[in-house]
C-alpha positions in Angstrom: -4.1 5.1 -36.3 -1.0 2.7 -36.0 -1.3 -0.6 -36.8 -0.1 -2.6 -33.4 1.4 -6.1 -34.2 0.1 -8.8 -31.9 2.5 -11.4 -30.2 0.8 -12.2 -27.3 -2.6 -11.9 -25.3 -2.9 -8.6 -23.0 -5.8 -6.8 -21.8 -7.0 -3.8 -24.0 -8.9 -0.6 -23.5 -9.9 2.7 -25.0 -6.8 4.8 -23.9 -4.1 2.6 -23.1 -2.4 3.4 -26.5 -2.2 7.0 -28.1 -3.0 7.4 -31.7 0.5 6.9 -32.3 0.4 3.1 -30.9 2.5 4.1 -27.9 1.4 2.5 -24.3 0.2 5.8 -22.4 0.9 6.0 -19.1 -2.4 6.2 -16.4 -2.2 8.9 -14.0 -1.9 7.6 -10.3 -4.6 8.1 -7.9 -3.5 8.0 -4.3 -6.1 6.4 -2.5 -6.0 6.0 1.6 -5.6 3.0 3.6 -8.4 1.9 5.1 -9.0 -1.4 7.4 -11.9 -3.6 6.6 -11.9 -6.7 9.1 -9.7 -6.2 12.3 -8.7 -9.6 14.2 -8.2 -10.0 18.2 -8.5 -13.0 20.1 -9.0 -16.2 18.2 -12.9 -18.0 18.6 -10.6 -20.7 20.1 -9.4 -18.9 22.9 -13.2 -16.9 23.6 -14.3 -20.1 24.2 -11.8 -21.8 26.1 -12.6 -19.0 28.4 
């Protein structure tokens, strides 16, 4: 394996460099939108009301 000179602090993990020291890309997952809290009418205004 390479020997990877460290100037600064970064986040490491099995697979983020090949055996050759080069960064290797991750393979995109698409993931869908999806909507967790949806927001109407203010708690102001129910009460007002």
């Amino acid at each position: 394996m390479a020997k990877i000179e460290i100037t600064k602090t970064e986040l490491v993990w099995p697979g983020k460099y090949n055996e050759y020291g080069l960064l290797h890309e991750p393979s995109r997952v698409n993931l869908p939108f999806q909507v967790i809290e949806r927001i109407g009418e203010s708690r102001a205004t129910k009460e007002s009301q």
